[in-house]
FIMIDREN-728131 format. One record per atom (N, C-alpha, C, O): residue number from 1; x, y, z; atom name; chain; residue in one letter. Coordinates in steps of 0.001 Angstrom, whole numbers. Example, Ala and Ser with C-alpha at 12.3 -4.5 7.8 and 13.67 -1.06 7.14 Angstrom:
REM residues 2
num X Y Z atomo cadena residuo
1 13190 -5690 7800 N A a .
1 12300 -4500 7800 CA A a .
1 13200 -3300 7800 C A a .
1 14236 -3319 8465 O A a .
2 12850 -2250 7080 N A s .
2 13670 -1060 7140 CA A s .
2 12900 30 7870 C A s .
2 13409 1138 8039 O A s .
***
This chain:
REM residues 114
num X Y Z atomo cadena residuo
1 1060 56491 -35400 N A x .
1 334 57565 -34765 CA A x .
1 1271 58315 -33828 C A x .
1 2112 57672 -33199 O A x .
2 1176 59656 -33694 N A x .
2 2349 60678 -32811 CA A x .
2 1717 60880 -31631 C A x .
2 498 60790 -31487 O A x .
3 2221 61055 -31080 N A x .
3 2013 60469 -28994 CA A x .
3 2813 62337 -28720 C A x .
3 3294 62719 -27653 O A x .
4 2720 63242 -30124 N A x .
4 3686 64523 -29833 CA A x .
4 2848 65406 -28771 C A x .
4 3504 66149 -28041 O A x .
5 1303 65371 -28621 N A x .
5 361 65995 -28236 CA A x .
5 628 65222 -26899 C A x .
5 -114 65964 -26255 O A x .
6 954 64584 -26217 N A x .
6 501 64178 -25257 CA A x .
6 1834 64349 -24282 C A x .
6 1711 64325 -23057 O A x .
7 3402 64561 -25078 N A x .
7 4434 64683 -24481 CA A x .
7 4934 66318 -24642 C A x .
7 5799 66856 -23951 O A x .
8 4208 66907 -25660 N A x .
8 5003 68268 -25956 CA A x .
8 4179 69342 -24808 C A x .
8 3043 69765 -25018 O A x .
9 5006 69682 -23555 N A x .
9 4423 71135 -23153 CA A x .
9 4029 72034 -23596 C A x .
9 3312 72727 -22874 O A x .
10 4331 72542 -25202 N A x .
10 3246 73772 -25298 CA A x .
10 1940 73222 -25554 C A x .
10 944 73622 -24950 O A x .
11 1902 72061 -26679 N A x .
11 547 71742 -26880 CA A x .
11 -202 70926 -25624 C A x .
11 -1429 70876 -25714 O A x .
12 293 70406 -24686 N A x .
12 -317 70138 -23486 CA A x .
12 -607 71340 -22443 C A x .
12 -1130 70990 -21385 O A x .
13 -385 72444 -22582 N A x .
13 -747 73538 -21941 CA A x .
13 -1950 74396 -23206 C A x .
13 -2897 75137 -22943 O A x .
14 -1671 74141 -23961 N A x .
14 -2804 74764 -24825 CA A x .
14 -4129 73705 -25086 C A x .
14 -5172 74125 -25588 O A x .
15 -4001 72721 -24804 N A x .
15 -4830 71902 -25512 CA A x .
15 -5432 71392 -23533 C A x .
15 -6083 70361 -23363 O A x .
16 -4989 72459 -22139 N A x .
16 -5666 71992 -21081 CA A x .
16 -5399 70854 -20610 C A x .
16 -6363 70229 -20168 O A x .
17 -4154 70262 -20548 N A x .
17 -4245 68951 -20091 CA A x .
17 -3164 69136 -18808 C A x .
17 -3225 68202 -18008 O A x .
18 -2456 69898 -18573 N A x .
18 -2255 70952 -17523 CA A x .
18 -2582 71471 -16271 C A x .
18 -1956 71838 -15277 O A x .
19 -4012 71375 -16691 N A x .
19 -4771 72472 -16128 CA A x .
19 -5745 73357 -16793 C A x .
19 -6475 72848 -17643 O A x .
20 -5824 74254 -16600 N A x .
20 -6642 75395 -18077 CA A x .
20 -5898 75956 -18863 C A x .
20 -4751 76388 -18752 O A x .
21 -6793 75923 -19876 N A x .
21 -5971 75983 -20987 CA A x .
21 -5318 77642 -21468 C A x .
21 -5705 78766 -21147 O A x .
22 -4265 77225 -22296 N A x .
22 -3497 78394 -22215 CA A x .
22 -3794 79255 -23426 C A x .
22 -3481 78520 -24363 O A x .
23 -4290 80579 -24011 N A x .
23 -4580 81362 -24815 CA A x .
23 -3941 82251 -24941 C A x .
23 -4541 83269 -24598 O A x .
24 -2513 82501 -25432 N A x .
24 -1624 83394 -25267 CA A x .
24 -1419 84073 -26786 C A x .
24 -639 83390 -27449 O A x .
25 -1868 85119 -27424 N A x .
25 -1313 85876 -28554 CA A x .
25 267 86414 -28344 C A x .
25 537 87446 -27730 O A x .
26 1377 85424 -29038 N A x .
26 2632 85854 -28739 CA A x .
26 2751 86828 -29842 C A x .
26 2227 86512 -30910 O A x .
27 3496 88217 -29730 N A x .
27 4467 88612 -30116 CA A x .
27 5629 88150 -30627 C A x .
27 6487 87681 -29879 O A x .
28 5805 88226 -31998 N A x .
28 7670 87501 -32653 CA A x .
28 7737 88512 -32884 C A x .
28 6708 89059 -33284 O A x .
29 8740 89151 -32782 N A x .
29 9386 90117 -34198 CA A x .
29 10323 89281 -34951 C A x .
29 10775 88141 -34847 O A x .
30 10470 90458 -35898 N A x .
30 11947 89221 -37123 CA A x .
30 13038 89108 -36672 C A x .
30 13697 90126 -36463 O A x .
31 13337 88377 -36508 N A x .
31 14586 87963 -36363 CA A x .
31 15914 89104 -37087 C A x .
31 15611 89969 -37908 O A x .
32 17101 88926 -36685 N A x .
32 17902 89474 -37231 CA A x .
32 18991 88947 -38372 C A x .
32 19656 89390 -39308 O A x .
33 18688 87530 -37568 N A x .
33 19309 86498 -38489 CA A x .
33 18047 84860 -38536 C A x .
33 17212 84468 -37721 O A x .
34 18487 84324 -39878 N A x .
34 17515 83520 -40259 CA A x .
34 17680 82453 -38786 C A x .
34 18702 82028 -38249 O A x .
35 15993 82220 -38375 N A x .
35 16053 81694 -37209 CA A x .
35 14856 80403 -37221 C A x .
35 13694 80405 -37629 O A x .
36 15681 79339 -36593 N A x .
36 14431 77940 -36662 CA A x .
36 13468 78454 -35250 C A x .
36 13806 79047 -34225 O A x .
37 11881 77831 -35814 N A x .
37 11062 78360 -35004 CA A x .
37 10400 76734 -35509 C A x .
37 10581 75946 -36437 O A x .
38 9500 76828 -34201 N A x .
38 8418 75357 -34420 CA A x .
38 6751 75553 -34071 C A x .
38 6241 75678 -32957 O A x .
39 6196 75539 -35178 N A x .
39 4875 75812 -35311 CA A x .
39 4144 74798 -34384 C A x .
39 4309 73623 -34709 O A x .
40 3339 75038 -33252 N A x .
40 2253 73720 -32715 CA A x .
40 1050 74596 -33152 C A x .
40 1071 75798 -32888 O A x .
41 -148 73962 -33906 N A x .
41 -1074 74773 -34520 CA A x .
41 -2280 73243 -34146 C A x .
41 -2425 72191 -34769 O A x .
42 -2518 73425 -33701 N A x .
42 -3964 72966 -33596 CA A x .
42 -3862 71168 -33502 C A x .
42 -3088 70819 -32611 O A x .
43 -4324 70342 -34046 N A x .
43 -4512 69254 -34418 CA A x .
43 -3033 68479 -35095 C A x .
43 -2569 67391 -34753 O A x .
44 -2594 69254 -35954 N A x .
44 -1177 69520 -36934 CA A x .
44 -539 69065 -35940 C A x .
44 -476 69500 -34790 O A x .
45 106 67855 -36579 N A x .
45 1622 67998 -36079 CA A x .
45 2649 69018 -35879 C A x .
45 2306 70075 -36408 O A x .
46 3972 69087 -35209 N A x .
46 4371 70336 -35082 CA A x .
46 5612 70420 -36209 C A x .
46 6489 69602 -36488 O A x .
47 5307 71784 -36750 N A x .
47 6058 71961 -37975 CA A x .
47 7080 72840 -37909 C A x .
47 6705 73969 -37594 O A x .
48 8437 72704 -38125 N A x .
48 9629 73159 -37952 CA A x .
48 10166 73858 -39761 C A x .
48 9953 73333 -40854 O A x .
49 10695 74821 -39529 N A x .
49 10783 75781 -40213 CA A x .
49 11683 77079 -39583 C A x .
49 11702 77311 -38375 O A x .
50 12420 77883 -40575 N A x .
50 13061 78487 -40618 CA A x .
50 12420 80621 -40562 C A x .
50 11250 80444 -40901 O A x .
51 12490 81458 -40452 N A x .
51 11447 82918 -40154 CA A x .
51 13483 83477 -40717 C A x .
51 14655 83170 -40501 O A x .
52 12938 84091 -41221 N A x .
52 13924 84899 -42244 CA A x .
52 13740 86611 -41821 C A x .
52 12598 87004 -41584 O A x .
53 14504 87255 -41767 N A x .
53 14620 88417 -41108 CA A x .
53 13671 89548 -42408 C A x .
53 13115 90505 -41869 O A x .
54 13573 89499 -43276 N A x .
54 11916 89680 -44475 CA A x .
54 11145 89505 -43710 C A x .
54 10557 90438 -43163 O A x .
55 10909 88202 -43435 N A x .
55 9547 88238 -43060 CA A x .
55 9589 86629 -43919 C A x .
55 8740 85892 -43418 O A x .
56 10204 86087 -44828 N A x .
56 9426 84425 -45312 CA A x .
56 10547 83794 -44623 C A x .
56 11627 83955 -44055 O A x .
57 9513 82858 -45069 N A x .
57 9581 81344 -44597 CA A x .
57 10335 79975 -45375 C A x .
57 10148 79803 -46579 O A x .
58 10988 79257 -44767 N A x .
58 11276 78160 -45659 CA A x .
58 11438 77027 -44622 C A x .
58 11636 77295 -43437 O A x .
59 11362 75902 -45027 N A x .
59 11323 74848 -44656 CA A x .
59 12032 73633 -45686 C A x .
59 12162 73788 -46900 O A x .
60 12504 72263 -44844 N A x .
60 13071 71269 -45520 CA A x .
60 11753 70455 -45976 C A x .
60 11019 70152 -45035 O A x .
61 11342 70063 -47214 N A x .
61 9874 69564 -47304 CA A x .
61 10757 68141 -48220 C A x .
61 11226 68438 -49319 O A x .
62 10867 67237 -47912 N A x .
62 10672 66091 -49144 CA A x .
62 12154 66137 -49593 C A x .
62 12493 65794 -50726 O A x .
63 13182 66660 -48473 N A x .
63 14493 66879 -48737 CA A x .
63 15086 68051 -49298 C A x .
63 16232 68399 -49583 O A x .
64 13650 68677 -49385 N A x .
64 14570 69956 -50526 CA A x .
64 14180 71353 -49548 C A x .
64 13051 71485 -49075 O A x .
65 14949 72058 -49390 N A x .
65 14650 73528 -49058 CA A x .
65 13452 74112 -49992 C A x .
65 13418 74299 -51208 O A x .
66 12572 74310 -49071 N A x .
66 11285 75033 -50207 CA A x .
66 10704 76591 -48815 C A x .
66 10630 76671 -47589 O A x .
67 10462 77429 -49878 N A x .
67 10220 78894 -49163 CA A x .
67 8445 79194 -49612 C A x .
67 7638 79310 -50535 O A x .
68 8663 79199 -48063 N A x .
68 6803 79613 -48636 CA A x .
68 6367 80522 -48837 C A x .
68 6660 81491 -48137 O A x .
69 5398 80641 -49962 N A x .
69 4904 81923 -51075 CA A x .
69 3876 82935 -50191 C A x .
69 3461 84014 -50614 O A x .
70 3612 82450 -49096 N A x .
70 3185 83131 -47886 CA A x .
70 4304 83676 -46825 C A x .
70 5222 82974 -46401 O A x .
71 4116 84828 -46520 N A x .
71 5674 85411 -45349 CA A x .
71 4258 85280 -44394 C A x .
71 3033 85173 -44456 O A x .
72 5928 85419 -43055 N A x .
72 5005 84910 -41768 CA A x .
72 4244 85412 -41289 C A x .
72 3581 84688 -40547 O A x .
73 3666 87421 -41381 N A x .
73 2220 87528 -41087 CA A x .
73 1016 87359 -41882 C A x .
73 -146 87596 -41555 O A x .
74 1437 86951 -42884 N A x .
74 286 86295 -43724 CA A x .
74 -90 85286 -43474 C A x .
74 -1122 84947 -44053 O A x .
75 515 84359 -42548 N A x .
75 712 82797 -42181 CA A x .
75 -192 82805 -40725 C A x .
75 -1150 82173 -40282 O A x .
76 659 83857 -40277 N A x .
76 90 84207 -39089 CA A x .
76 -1512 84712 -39357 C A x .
76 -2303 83950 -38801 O A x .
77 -1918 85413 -39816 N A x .
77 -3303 85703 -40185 CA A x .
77 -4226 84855 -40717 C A x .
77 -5434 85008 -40536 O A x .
78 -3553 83603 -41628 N A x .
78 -4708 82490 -42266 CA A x .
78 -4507 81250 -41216 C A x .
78 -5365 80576 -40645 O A x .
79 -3155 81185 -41159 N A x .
79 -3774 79346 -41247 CA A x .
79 -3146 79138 -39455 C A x .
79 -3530 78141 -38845 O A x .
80 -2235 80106 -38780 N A x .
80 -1890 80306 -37926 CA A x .
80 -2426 81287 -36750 C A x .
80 -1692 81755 -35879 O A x .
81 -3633 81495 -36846 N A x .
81 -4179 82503 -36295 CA A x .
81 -4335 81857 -34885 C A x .
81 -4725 82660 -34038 O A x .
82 -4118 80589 -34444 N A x .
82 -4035 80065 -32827 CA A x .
82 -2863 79281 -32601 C A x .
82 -2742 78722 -31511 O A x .
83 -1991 79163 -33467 N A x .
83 -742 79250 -33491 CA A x .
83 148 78970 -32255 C A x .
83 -447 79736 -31496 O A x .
84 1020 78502 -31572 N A x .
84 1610 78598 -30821 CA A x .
84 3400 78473 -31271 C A x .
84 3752 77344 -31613 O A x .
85 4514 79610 -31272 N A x .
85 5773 79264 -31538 CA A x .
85 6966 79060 -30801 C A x .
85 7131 79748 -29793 O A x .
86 7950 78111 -31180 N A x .
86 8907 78358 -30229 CA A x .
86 10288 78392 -30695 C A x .
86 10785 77431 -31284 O A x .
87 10847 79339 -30478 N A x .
87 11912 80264 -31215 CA A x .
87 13106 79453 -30636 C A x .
87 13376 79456 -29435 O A x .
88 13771 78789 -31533 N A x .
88 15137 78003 -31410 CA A x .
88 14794 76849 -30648 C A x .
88 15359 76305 -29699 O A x .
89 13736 76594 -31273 N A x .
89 13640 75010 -30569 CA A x .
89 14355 73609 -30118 C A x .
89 14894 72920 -30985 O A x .
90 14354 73372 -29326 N A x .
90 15018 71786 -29129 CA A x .
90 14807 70712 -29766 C A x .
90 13699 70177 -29800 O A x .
91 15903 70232 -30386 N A x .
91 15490 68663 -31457 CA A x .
91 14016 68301 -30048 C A x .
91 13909 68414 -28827 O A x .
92 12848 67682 -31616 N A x .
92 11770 66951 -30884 CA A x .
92 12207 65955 -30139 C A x .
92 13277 65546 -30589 O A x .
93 11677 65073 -28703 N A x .
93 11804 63725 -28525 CA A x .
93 11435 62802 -29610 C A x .
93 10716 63103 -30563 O A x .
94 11985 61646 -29396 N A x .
94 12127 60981 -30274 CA A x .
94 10962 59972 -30109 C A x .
94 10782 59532 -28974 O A x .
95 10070 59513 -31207 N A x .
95 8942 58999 -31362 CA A x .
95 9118 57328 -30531 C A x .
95 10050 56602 -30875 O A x .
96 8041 56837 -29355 N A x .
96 8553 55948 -28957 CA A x .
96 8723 54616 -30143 C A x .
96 8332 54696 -31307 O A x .
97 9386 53429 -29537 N A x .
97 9059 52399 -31001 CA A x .
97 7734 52034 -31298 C A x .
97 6960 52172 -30350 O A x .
98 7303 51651 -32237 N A x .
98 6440 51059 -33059 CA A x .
98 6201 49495 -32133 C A x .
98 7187 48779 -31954 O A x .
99 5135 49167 -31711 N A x .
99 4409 48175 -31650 CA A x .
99 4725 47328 -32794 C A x .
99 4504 47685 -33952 O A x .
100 5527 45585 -32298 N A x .
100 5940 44964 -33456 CA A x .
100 4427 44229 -33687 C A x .
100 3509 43870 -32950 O A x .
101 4802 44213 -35636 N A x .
101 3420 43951 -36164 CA A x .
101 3101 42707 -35645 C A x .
101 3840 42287 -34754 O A x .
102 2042 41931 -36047 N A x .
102 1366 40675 -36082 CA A x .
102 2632 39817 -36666 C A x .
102 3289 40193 -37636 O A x .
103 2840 38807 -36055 N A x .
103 3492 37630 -36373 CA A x .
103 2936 36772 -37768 C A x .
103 2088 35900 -37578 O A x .
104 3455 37046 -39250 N A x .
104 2605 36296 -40145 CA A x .
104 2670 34671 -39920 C A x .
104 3654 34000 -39607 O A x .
105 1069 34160 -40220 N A x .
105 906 32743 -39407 CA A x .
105 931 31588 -40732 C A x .
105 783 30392 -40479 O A x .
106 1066 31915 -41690 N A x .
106 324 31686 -43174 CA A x .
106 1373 31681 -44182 C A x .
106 1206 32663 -44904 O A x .
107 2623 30834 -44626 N A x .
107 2798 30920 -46084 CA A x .
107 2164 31546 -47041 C A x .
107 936 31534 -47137 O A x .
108 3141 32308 -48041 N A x .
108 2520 32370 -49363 CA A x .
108 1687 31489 -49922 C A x .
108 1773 30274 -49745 O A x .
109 904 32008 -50568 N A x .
109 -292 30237 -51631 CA A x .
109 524 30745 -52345 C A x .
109 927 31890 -52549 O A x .
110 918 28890 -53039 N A x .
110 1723 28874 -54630 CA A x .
110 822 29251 -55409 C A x .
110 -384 29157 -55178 O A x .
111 1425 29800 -56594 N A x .
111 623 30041 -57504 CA A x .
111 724 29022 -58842 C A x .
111 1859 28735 -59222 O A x .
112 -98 28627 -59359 N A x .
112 233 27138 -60160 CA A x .
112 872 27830 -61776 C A x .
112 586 28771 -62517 O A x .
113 1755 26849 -61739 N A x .
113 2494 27640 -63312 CA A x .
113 1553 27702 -64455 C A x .
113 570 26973 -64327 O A x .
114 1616 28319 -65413 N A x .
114 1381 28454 -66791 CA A x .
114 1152 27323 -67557 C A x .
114 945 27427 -68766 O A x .
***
């Protein structure tokens, strides 16, 4: 589970934990050169991605460079419409460790041969 909502300042200023909450319609223009930007959108984890001086988008998805078939005021209009961005972002903090699991208490059961 990501603890990103509870350490990241924009989404802790938007999401009121701050203080009141923050409702800001930013202004981007395009870039001049292809530029990393980091999406905090709602609930969503925050999604890092590239704004191309066009207008699209691409991102590293599953290792591979993939460009989305949506450019960014189309993005901005559906699925980003409360959106919050931040233009040349700082590597995220790093996720704290993982809670070590349960200690197994129990051998395998043999399974009887054939």
């Amino acid at each position: 589970m990501s603890t990103h909502k509870d350490r990241c300042p924009h989404c802790r200023a938007k999401a009121g934990l701050n203080g009141q909450p923050v409702v800001v319609v930013q202004e981007i223009d395009l870039p001049d050169l292809p530029t990393p930007i980091r999406v905090h959108n709602g609930d969503m984890p925050p999604f890092d991605c590239t704004l191309h001086p066009d207008g699209t988008l691409t991102a590293v998805l599953g290792g591979e460079q993939r460009r989305n078939a949506l450019g960014f005021a189309a993005m901005r209009e559906r699925n980003w419409i409360d959106a919050h961005f931040e233009i040349n972002p700082e590597p995220l903090p790093a996720e704290p460790e993982p809670i070590q699991a349960a200690v197994v208490v129990q051998d395998a059961i043999p399974l009887a041969a054939a």
